[in-house]
N, C-alpha and C positions, 0 to 999 in steps of 0.2 A: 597583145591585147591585155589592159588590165582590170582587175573585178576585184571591188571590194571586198575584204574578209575581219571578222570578230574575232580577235585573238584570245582564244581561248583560256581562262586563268592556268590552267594546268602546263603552258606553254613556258610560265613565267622562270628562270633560270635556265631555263633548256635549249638548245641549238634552235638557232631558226629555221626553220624546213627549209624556206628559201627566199630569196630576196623579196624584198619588204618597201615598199614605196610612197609617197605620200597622193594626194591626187593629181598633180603635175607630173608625176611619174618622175620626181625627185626618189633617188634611193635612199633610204630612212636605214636601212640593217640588211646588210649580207648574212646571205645563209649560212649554216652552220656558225653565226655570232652568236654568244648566248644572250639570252631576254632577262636581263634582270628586272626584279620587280615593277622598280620604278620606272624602266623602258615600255613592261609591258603594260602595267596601270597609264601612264601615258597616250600609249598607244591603240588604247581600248577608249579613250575620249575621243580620241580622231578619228577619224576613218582611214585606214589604211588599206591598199591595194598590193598585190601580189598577181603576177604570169597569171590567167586563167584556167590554162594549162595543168597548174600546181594548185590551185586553191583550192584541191579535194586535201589536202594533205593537211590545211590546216581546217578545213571545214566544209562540208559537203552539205550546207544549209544552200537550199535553192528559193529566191525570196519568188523568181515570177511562175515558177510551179505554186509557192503557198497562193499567188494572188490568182492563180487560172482555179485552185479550187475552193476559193473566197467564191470568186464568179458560180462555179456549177453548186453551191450549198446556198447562193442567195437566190438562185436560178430554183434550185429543187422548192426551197422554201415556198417562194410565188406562187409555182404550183401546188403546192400542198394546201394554201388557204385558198388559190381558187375551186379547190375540188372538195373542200371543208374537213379536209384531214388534220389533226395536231398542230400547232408551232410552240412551242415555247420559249417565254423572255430569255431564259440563258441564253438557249441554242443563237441566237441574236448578238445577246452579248460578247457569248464567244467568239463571233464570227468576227466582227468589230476587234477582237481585240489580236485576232487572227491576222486579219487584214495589215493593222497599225504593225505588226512584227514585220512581214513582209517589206511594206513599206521603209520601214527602218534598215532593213538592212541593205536594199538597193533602191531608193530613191529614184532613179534615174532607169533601170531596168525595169521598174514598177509601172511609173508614167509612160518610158516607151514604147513598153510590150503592150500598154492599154491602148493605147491611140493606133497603132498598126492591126491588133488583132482583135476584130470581131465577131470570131465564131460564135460566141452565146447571144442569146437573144438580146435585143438592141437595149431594152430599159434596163437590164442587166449590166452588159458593159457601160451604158449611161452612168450610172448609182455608181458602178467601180470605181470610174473614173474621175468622179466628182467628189470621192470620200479620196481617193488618191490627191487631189488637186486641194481641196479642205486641209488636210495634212499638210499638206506645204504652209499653207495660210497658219494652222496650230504654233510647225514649227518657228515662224518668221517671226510671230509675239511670242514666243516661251509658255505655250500654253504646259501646263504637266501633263503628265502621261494618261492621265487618268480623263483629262476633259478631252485632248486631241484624241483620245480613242471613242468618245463620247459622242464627238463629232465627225468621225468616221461612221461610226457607228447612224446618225443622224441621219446621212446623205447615203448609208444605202439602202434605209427604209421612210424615208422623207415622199417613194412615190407606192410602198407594199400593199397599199388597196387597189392599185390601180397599174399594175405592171402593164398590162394586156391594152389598155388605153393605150399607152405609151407607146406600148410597140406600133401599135396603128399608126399613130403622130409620126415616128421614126421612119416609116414606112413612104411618110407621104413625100412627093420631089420638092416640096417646098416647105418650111415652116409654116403653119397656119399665121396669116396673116389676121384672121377677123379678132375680135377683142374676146376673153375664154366666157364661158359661158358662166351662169350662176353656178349651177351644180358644179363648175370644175372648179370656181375658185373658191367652194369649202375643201375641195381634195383634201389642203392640208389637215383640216377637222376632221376629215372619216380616217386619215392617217393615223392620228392620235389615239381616237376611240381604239382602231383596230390595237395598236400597239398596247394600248391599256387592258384592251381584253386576252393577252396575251401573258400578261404578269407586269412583275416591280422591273422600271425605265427609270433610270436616273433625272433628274428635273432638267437637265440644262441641255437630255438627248431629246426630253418631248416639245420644252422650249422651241430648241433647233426645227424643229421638224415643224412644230404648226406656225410660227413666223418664217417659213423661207421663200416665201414666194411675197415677204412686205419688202417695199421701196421705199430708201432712205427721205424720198420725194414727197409720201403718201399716198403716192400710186399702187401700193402694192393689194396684198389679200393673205386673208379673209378678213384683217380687222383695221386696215390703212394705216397704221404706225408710222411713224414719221422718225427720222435721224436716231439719238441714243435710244428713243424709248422701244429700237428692236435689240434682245439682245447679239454680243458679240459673236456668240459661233452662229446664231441664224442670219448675222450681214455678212460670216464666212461664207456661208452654205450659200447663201443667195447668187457670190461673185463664182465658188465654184462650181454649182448645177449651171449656170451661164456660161462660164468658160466650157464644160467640157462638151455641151451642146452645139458652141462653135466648133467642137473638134470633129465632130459628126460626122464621117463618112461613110457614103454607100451606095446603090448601083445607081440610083437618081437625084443623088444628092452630095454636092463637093461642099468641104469643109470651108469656113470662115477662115482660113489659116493664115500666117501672117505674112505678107508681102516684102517683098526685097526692098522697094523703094519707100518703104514703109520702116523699115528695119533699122532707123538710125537714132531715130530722139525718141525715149518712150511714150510722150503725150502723142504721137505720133501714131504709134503702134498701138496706142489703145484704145483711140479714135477710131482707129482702121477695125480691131478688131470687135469691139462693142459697139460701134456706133453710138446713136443716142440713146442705148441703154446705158449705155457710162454715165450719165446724169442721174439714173436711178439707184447707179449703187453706191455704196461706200468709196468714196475714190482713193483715201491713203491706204486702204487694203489693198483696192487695186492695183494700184503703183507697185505697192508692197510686192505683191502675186506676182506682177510681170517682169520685177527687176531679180526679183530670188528664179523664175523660172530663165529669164534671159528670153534673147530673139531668134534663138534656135534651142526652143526648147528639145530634151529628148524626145525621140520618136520623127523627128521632123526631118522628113525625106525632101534630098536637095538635087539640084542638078549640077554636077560638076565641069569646068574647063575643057574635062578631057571626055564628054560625054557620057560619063557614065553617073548612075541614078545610085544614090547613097543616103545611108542614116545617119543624120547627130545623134551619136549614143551616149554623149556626159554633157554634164556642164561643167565650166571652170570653177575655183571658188571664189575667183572675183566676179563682182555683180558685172554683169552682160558682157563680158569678156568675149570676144568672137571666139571659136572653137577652132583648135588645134589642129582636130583631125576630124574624118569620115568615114566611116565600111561602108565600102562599095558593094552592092548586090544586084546590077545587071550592067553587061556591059554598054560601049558606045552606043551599040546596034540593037539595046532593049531585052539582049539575052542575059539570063540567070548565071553569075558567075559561080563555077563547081565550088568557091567556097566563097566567106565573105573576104572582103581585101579591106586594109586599113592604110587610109589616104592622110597625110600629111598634109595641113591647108596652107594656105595664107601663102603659096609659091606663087609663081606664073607659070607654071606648068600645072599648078592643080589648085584650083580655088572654088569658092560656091558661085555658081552664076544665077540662080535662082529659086523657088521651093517651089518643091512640085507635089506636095501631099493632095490633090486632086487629083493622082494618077493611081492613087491607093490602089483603086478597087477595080484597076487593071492590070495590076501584078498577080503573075502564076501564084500559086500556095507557098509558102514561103515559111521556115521555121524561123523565126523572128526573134529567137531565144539567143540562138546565138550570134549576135550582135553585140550582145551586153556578156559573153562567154560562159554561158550554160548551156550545157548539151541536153 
């Protein structure tokens, strides 16, 4: 199993620790090769992978540890303004920019480990999830570092007056079908306020936050905006608080996830999974979203040939490229296998036959970290 690593400058003339791969798991440098500069400057643009195994040796940064305590610091936060204790704008800003590192460094274990584990409270994981899923959208235009963290930052306080609402909503076996009431669809507005009274927000993070609930259509709220006149990271924010709400799973309520016979032309797939909210939003973002995340996104638990229940835990770097392989994590017969197993696809003896991510919230406790090879 392989797991991305940030080649450290100090690395650069020195033996490889150990072999060195691209993300097709091409070998890129044998161990003990030394890293000339220009090797390692190269190979600190790319992303390179290394054994999981060995990736303490060149670096022992764990990105879905920093994102589990993104989740319990925007978690503490919540509580802290609903019991009228302190917050302050840094502490926010930090977190945001806390988050975007994570992210950065596993993309793919970041998204995974969000969508399988729900322990913290549901508008918690919600927000995570959605400034994870933003991020992707940042990365796909070239946003800089400074606005894609901006709008991370955005989408995990886009619902901070109103966490406790949310959980309720999350709670419920169904989306609320009725139309949101007045009072909900200022939320965005008490968002703002709150975040103002907290200190200095960058303009384009409060922008984000009070247009993300406007419709490219003029369906939206609080102030019906229509196409350009919302800005760009708030028609980000709009398609990822949507997406990661499709990903929702929980004891009364199975996810919008993406269907096998659905899985072949992306207008397709994005019909299937938006329905006629697809008309409300930006659609070449959305495109964008769905083709940079693929049809087996990470986290997306499948049903194998050989009966056993397995995770896509990468994506290729061609756009929708079907996946390689699978960790298996229970067997034929629905039992937990003693470790995860990694499944070679696209054989006849072992291929995807279906997604099963509605069975989430039927699976035993499950360390789901190591999948993506953190212990």
């Amino acid at each position: 199993m392989l797991r991305p690593v940030a080649l450290p400058s100090h690395l650069a003339g020195r033996p490889a620790p150990c072999d060195i791969f691209d993300a097709k798991g091409t070998l890129l440098q044998r161990a003990g090769s030394p890293l000339i500069v220009r090797s390692a400057h190269t190979l600190r643009r790319h992303r390179v992978f290394c054994e999981a195994t060995k990736a303490d040796s060149i670096s022992a940064a764990n990105p879905i540890a920093k994102m589990r305590a993104a989740r319990t610091a925007l978690s503490d936060v919540s509580e802290r303004l609903e019991s009228g204790r302190d917050v302050a704008a840094p502490e926010l800003v930090a977190l945001a920019g806390e988050l975007h590192d994570a992210w950065q460094l596993d993309p793919d274990a970041c998204i995974g480990y969000a969508r399988l584990d729900y322990s913290e409270r549901s508008s918690v994981c919600h927000a995570v999830l959605a400034a994870l899923i933003a991020a992707e959208l940042g990365a796909a235009n070239d946003l800089p570092r400074e606005t894609t963290a901006e709008l991370i930052g955005a989408a995990l306080t886009m619902n901070l007056g109103s966490m406790a609402e949310h959980d309720e909503l999350f709670a419920l076996p169904e989306p609320p079908k009725f139309r949101p009431s007045a009072e909900y669809r200022v939320h965005p507005l008490d968002s703002v306020r709150l975040l103002e009274s907290l200190g200095s927000f960058p303009g384009g993070w409060l922008q984000a936050v009070v247009q993300h609930h406007e419709n490219v259509d003029g369906t939206g709220y609080p102030q019906g905006l229509t196409g350009l006149k919302i800005a760009l990271a708030a028609r980000m924010l709009r398609i990822a608080d949507a997406l990661a709400a499709k990903f929702v799973v929980g004891r009364l309520r199975t996810p919008q996830h993406w269907n096998i016979s659905k899985a072949k032309y992306l207008d397709h797939l994005i019909q299937h999974v938006f329905g006629a909210e697809a008309q409300r939003l930006d659609l070449p973002l959305v495109r964008q979203l769905m083709t940079r995340l693929g049809f087996f996104p990470p986290g997306t638990l499948v049903r194998l040939s050989n009966g056993e229940t397995a995770v896509i835990n990468r994506r290729l770097s061609e756009d929708n490229a079907p996946p390689r392989e699978a960790i298996s994590v229970l067997d034929a017969r629905g039992r937990l296998l003693e470790a995860p197993r990694l499944r070679p696809l696209g054989t006849r003896e072992c291929r995807i036959q279906n997604y099963v991510h509605d069975e989430l919230h039927r699976l035993p406790p499950y360390e789901w970290q190591q999948i993506w090879g953190y212990a």
